[in-house]
Structures are given as C-alpha cells and as structure tokens.
Rosetta silent file (secondary structure, phi, psi, omega in degrees, C-alpha in Angstrom):
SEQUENCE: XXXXXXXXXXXXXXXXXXXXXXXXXXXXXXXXXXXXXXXXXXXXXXXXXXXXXXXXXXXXXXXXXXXXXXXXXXXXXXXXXXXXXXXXXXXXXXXXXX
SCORE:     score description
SCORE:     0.000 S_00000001
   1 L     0.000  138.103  163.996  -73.516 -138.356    0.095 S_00000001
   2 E  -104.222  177.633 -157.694  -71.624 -135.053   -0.272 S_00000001
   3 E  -143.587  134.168 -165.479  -71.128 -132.482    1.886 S_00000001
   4 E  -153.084  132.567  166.615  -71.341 -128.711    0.990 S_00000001
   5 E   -80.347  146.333  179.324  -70.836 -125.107    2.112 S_00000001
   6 E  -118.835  120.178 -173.805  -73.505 -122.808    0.860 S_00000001
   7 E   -80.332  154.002  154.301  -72.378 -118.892    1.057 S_00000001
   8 E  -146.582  116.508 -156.934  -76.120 -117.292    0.793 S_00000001
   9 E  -100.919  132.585 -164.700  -76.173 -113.527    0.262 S_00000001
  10 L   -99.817 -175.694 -162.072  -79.143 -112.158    1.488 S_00000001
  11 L   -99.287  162.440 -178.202  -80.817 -109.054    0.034 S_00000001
  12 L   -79.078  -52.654  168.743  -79.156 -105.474    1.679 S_00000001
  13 L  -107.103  106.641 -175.527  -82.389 -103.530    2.055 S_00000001
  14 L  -104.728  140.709 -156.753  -85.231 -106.360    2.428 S_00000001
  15 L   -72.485  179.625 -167.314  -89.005 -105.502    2.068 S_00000001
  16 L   -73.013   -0.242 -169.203  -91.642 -106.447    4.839 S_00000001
  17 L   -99.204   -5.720 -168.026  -92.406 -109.765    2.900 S_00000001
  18 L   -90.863  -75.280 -146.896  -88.355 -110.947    4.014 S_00000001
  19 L   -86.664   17.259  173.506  -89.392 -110.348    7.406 S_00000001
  20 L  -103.789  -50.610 -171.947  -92.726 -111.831    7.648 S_00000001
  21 L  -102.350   64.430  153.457  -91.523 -115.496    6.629 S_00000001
  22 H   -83.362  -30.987  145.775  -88.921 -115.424    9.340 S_00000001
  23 H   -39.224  -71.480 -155.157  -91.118 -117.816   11.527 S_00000001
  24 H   -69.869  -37.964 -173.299  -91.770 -120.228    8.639 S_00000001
  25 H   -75.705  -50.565  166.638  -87.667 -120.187    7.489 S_00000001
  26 H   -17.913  -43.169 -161.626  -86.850 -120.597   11.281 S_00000001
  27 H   -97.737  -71.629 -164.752  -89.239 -123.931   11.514 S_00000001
  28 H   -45.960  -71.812 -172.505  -87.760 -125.468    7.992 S_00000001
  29 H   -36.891  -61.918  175.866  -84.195 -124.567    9.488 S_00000001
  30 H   -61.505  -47.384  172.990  -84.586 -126.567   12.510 S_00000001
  31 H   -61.009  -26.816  162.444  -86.230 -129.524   10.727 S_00000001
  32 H   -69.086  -45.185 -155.207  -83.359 -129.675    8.222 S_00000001
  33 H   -80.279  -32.442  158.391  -80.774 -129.613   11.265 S_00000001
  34 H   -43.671  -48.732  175.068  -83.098 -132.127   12.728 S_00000001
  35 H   -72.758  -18.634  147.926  -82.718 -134.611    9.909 S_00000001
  36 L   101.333  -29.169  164.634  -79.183 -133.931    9.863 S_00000001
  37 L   -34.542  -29.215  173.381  -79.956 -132.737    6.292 S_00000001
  38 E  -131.702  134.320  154.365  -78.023 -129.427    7.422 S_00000001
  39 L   -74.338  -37.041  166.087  -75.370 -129.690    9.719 S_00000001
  40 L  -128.632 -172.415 -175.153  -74.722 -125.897   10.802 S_00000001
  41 L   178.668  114.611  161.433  -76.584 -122.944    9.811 S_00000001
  42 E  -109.616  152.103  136.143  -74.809 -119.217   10.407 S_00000001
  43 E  -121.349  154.535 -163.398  -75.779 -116.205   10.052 S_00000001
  44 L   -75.959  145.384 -171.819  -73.193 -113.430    9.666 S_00000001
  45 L   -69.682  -36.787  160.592  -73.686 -110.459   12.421 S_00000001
  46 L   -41.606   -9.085 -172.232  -74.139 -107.774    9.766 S_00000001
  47 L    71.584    7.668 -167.947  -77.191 -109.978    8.129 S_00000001
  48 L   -97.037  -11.712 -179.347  -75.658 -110.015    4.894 S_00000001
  49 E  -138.657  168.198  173.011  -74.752 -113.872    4.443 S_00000001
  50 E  -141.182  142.450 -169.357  -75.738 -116.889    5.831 S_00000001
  51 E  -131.567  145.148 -178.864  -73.439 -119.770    5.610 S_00000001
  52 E  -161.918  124.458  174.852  -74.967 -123.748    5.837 S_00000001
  53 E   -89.059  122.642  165.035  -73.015 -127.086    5.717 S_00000001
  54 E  -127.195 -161.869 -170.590  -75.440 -129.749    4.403 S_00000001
  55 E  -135.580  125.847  179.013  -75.668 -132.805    3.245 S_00000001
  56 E  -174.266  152.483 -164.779  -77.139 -133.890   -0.202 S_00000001
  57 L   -69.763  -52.801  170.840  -76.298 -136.817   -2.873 S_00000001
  58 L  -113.199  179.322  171.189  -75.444 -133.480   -5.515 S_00000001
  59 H   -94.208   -5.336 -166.385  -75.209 -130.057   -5.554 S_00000001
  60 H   -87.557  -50.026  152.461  -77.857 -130.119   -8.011 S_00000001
  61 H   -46.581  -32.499  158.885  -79.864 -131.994   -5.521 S_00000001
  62 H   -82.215   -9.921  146.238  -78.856 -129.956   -2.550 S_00000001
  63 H   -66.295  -68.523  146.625  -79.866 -126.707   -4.829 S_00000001
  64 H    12.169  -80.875 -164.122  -83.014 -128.600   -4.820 S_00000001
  65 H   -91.491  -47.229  174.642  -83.817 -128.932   -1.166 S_00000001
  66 H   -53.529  -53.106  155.856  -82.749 -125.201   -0.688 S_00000001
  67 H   -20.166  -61.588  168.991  -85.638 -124.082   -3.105 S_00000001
  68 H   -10.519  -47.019 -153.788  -87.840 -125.567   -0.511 S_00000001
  69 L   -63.795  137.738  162.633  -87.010 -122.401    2.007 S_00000001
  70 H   -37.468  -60.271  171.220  -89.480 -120.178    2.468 S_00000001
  71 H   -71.775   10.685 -172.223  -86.945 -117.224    1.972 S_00000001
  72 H   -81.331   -9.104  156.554  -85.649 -118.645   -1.207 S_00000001
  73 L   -64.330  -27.518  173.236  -86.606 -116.027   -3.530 S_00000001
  74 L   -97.685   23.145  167.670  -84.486 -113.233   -1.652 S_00000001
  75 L  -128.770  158.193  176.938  -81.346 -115.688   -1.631 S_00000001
  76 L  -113.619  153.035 -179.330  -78.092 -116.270   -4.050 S_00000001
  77 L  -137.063  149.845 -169.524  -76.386 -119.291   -3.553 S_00000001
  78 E  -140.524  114.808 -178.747  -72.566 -120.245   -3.818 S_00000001
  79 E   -86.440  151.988  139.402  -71.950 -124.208   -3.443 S_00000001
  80 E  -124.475  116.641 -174.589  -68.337 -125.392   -2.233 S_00000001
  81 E   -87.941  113.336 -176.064  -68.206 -128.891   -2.350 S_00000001
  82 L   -79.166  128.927  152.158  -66.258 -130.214    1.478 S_00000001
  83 L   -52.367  -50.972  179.952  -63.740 -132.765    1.952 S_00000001
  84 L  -147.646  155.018  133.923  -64.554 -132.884    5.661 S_00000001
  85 L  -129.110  119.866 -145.777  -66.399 -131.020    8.509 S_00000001
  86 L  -124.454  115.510 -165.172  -65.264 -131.369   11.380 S_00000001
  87 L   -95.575  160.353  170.512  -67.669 -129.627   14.474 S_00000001
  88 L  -104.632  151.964  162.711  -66.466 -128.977   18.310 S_00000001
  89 L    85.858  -23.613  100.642  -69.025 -130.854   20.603 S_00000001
  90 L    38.611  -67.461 -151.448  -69.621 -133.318   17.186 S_00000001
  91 L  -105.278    8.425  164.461  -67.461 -136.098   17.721 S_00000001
  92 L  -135.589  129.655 -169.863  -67.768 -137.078   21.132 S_00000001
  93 L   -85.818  139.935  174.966  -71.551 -137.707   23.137 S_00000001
  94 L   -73.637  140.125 -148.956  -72.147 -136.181   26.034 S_00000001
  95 L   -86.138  133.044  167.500  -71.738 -138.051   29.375 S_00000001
  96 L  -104.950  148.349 -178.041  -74.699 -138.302   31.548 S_00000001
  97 L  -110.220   71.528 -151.024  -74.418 -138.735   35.345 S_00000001
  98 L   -64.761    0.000    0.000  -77.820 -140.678   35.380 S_00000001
C-alpha cells in the first residue's frame, strides 16, 4: 500500500447543490477515516482546499475511491505520493485507568 497527500481545490463561489451534499460527504468522510482508508482529512479555514492523507495500492486506485465522494464533481485533485506520515496522538494508545 501507498500512502498519498491529496491537495483538493474546491470551487470559490459554490452553488446550493455544493452545500446540500455536505451531510452525505461528511458520512463517506468518516467511514473512510473509519476504515483507515483516509488517515487525516483538513480543511483549510478559507474553504478553498482540503488536504487528505490516504491510503490506496495506486494513485490510480486512490483517484478511484475519491470519485466515490459525493462532492466529487466540484473537486480538482493533486496526488503527492508520501514516504511517511507520521501523526501526534498516532503512535502511542491511550492509557486507560480502568
């Protein structure tokens, strides 16, 4: 598996159809992060990008899975292929005091 930032430039002014399937890309987005299929998921405070580390065997395959999104007609996509990602809170499990 490879591991890849996706820049995704969102549209500047987006019509009322962007902002209706904000529910449905919300619910995909957590079920990818569930499956570990995406590891992060930003969005920039201006709205104009979104940035998401995933996981996928290609980029052609990880182009793929991105199709999926609900929102994926009103996105551009820019792959960078990762060496590592390395998360705070990631690499160590959190201690319970049962």
């Amino acid at each position: 598996m490879k591991t890849f930032m996706v820049e995704v430039r969102l549209p500047r002014e987006p019509k009322q159809e962007f902002f209706s399937l904000i529910p449905a890309q919300r619910a995909m987005v957590i079920d990818l992060l569930t499956k570990r299929k995406f590891l992060s998921y930003t969005l920039a405070a201006d709205r104009s990008k979104v940035w998401i580390v995933m996981i996928a065997p290609t980029e052609s395959e990880a182009y793929e899975l991105l199709q999926k999104q609900p929102m994926d007609k009103f996105f551009t996509y820019t792959f960078t292929e990762l060496m590592f990602h390395d998360m705070a809170g990631a690499m160590f499990p959190a201690v319970s005091l049962n």
